[in-house]
ROSE-4610 file (N, C-alpha, C; in Angstrom, 1 decimal, always signed):
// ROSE-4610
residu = [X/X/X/X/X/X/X/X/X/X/X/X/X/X/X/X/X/X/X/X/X/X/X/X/X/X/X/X/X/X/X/X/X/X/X/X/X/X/X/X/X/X/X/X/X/X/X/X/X/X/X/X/X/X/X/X/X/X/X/X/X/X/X/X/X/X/X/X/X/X/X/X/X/X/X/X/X/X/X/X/X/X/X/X/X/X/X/X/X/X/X/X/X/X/X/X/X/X/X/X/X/X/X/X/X/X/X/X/X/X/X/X/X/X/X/X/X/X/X/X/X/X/X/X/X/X/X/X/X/X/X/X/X/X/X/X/X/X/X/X/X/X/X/X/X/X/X/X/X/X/X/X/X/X/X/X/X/X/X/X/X/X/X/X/X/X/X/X/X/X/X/X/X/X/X/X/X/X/X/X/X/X/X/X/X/X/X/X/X/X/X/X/X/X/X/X/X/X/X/X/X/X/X/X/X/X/X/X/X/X/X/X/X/X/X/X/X/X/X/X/X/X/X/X/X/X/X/X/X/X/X/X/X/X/X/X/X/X/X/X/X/X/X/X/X/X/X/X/X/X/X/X/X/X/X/X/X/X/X/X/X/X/X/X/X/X/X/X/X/X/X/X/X/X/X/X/X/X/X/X/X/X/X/X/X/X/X/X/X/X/X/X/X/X/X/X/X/X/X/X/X/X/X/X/X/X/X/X/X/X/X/X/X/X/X/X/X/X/X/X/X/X/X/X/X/X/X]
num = [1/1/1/2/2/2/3/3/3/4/4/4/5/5/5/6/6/6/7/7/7/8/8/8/9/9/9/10/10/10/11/11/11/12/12/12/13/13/13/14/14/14/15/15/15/16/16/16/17/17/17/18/18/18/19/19/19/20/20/20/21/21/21/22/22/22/23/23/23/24/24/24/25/25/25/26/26/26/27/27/27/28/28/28/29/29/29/30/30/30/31/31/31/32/32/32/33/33/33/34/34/34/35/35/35/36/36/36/37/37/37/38/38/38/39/39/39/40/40/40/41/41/41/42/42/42/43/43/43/44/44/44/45/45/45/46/46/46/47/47/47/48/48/48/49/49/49/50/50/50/51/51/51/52/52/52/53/53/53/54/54/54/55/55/55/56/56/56/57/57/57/58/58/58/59/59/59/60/60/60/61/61/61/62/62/62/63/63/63/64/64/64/65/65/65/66/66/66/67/67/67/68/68/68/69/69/69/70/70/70/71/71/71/72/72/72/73/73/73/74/74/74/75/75/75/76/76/76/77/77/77/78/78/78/79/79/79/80/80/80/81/81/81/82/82/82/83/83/83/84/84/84/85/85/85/86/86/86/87/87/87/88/88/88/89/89/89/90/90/90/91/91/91/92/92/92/93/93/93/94/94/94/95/95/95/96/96/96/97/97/97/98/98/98/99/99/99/100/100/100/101/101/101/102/102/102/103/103/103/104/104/104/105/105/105/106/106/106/107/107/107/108/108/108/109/109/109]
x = [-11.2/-11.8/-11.2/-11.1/-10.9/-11.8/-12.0/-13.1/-12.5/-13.2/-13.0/-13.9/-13.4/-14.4/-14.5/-15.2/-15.2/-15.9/-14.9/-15.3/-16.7/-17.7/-18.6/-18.8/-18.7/-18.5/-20.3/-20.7/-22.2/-22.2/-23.4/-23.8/-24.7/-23.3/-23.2/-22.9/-23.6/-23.3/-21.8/-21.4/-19.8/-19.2/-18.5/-17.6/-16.5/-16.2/-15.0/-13.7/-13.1/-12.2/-12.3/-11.7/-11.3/-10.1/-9.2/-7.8/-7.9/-8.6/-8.4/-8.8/-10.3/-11.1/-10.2/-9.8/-8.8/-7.7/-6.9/-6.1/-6.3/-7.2/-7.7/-8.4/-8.5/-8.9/-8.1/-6.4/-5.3/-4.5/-4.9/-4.3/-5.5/-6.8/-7.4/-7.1/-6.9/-6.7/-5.2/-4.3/-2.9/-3.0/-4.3/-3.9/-4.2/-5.5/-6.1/-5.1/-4.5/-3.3/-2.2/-2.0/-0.6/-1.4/-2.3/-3.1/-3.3/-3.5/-3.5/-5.1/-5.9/-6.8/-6.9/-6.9/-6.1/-5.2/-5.5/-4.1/-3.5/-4.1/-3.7/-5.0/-4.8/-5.7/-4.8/-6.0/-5.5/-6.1/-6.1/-7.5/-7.4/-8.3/-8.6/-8.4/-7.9/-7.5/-8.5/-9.2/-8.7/-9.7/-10.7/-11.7/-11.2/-10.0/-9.7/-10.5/-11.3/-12.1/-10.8/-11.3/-10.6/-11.3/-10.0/-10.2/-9.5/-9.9/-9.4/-10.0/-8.9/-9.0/-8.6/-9.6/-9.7/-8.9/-8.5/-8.8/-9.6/-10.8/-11.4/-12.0/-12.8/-13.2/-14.3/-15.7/-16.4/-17.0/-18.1/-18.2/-19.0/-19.3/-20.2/-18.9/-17.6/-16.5/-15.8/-16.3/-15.5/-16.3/-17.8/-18.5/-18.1/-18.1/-17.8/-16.7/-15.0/-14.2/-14.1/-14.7/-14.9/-15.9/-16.8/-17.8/-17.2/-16.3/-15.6/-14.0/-14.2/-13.6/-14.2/-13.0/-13.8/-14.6/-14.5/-15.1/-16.7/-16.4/-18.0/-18.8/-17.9/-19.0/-19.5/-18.8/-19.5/-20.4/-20.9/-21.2/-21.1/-19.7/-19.4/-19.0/-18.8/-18.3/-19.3/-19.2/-20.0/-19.0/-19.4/-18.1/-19.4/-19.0/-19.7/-18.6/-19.3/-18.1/-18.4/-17.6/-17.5/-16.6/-17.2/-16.5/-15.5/-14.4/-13.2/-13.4/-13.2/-12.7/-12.0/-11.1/-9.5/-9.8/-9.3/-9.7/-9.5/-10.6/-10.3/-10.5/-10.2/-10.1/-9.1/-8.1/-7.4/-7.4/-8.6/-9.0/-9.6/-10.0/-10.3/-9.1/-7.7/-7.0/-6.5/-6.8/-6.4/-7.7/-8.7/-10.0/-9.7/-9.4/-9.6/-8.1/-6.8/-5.6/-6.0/-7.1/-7.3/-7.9/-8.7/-9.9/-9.2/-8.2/-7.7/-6.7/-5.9/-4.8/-5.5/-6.7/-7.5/-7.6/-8.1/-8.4/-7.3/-6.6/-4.8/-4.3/-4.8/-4.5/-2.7/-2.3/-0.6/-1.1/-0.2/-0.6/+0.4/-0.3/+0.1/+0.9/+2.4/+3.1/+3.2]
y = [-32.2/-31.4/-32.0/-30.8/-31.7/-31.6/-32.6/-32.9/-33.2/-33.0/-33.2/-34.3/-34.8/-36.3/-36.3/-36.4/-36.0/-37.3/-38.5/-39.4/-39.5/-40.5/-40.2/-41.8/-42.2/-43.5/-43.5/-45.0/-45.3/-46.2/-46.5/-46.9/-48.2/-49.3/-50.4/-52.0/-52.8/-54.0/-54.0/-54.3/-54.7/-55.8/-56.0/-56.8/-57.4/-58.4/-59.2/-58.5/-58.6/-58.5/-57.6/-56.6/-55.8/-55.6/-56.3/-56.4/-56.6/-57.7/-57.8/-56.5/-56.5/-55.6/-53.8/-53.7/-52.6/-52.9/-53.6/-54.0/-53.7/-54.7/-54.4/-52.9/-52.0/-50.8/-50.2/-50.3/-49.7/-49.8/-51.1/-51.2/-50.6/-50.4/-50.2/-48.3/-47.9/-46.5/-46.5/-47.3/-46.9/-47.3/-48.4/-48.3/-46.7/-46.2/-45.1/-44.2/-43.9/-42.8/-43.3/-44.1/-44.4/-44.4/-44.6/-44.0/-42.4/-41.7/-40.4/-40.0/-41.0/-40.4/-40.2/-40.6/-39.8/-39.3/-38.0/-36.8/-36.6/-36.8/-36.7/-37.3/-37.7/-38.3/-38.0/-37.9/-37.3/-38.0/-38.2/-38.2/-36.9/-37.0/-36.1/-36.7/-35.8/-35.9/-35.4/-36.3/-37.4/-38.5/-38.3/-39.0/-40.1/-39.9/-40.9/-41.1/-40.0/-39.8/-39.4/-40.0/-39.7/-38.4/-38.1/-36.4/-36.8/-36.9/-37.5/-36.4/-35.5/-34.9/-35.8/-35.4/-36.5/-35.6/-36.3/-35.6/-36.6/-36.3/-36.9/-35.9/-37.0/-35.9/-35.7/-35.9/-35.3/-35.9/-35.3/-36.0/-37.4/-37.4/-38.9/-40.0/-40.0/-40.4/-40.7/-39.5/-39.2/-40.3/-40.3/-41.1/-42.9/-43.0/-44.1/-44.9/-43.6/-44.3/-44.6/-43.9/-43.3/-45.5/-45.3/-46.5/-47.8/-47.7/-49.0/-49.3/-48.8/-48.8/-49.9/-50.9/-52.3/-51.3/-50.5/-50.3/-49.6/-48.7/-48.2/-49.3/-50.2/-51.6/-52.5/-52.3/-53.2/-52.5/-51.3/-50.2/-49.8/-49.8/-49.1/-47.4/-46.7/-45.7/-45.3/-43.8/-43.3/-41.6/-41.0/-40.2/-38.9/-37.3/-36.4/-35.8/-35.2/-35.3/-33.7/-33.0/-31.3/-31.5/-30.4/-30.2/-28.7/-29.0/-27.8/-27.3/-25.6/-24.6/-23.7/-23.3/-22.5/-21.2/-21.0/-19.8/-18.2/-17.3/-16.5/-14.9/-15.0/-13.9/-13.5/-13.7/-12.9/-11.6/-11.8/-10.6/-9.3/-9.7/-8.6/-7.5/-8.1/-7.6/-6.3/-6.6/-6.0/-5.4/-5.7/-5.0/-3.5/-3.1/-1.7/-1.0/-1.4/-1.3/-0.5/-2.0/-1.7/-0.8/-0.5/+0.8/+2.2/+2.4/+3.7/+3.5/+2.4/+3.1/+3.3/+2.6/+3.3/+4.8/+5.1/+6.3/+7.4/+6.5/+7.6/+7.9/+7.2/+7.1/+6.9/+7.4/+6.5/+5.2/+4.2/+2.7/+3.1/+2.6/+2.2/+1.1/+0.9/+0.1/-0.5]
z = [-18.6/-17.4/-16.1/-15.6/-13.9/-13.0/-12.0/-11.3/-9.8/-8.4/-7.3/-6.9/-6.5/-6.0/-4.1/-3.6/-2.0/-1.6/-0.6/-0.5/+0.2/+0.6/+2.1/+2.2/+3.4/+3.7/+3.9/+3.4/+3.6/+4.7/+5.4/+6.9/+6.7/+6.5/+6.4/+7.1/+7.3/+8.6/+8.7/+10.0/+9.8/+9.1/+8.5/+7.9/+8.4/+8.7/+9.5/+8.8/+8.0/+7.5/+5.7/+6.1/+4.7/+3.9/+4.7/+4.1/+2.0/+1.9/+0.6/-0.2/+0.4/-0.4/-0.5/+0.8/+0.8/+0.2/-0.1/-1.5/-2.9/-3.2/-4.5/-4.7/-3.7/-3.9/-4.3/-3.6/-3.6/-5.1/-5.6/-6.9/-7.2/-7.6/-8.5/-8.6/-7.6/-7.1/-8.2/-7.9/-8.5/-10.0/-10.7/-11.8/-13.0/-11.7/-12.6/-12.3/-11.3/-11.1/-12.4/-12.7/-13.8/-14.9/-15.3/-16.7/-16.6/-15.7/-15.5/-15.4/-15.1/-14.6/-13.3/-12.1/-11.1/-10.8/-10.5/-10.8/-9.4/-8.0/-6.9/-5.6/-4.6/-3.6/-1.9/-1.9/-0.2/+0.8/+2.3/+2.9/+3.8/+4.1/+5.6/+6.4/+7.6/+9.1/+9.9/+11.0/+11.8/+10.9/+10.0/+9.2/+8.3/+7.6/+6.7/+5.9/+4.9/+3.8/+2.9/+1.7/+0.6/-0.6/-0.8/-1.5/-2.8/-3.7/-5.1/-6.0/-7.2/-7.7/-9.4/-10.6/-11.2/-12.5/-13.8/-15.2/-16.1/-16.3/-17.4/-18.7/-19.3/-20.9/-20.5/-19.0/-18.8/-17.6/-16.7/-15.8/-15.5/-16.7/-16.7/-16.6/-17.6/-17.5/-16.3/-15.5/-13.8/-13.3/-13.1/-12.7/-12.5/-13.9/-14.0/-13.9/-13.8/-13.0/-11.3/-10.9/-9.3/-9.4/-9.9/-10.1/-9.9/-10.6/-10.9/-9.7/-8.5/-7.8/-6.5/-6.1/-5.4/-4.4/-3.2/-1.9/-2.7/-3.6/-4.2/-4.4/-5.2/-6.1/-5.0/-3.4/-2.4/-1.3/-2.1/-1.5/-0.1/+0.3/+1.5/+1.3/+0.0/+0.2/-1.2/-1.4/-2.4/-2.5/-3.8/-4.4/-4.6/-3.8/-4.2/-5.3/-6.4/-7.7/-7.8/-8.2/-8.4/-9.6/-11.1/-12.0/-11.5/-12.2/-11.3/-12.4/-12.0/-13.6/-12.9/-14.0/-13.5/-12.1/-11.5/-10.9/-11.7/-11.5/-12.5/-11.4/-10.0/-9.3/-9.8/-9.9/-10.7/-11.5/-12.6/-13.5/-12.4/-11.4/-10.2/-10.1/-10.2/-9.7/-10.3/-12.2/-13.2/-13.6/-13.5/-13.9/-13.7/-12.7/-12.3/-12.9/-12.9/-13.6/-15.3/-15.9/-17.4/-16.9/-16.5/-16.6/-16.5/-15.7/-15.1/-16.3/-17.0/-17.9/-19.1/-19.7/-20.6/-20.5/-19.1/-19.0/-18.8/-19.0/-19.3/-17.8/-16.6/-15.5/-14.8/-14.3/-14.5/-13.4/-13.3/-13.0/-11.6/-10.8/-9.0/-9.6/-8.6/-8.8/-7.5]
């Protein structure tokens, strides 16, 4: 399944320095991308929220990779998670097509 992950930054004391911690985020981010559970990551503009689109075998799975990422485990950030399913407007298009050539209609081209 695929899954949308929507970053939201939590409202946390300042911290001197994040260099490391934002490091070890960046590999942790690249090791799940080269195993193929992250499939793509974006951020938003002007916010610098991160938009991470996942594939797992379900969303407790999603959970717990999103989990195990350094900035969540020091809880500065937190993951709103959405299961994806194919888009299926599509069948709108043709619904009415089937119905009229059932009905022996000739088909708009």
């Amino acid at each position: 399944m695929r899954y949308l992950a929507l970053e939201r930054e939590l409202p946390t004391l300042p911290r001197p320095d994040y260099a490391d911690l934002l490091r070890r985020e960046a590999v942790a981010v690249w090791r799940l991308q080269t195993d193929g559970i992250v499939r793509e990551i974006w951020f938003t503009h002007p916010e610098r929220h991160a938009v991470v689109t996942l594939e797992c075998a379900s969303l407790a799975s999603a959970r717990d990779h999103l989990a195990s990422l350094p900035l969540v485990r020091a809880g500065l950030i937190e993951f709103q998670l959405h299961e994806l399913r194919p888009y299926d407007g599509y069948e709108r298009l043709f619904a009415a097509a089937s119905a009229d050539h059932a009905a022996g209609a000739p088909a708009e081209y």
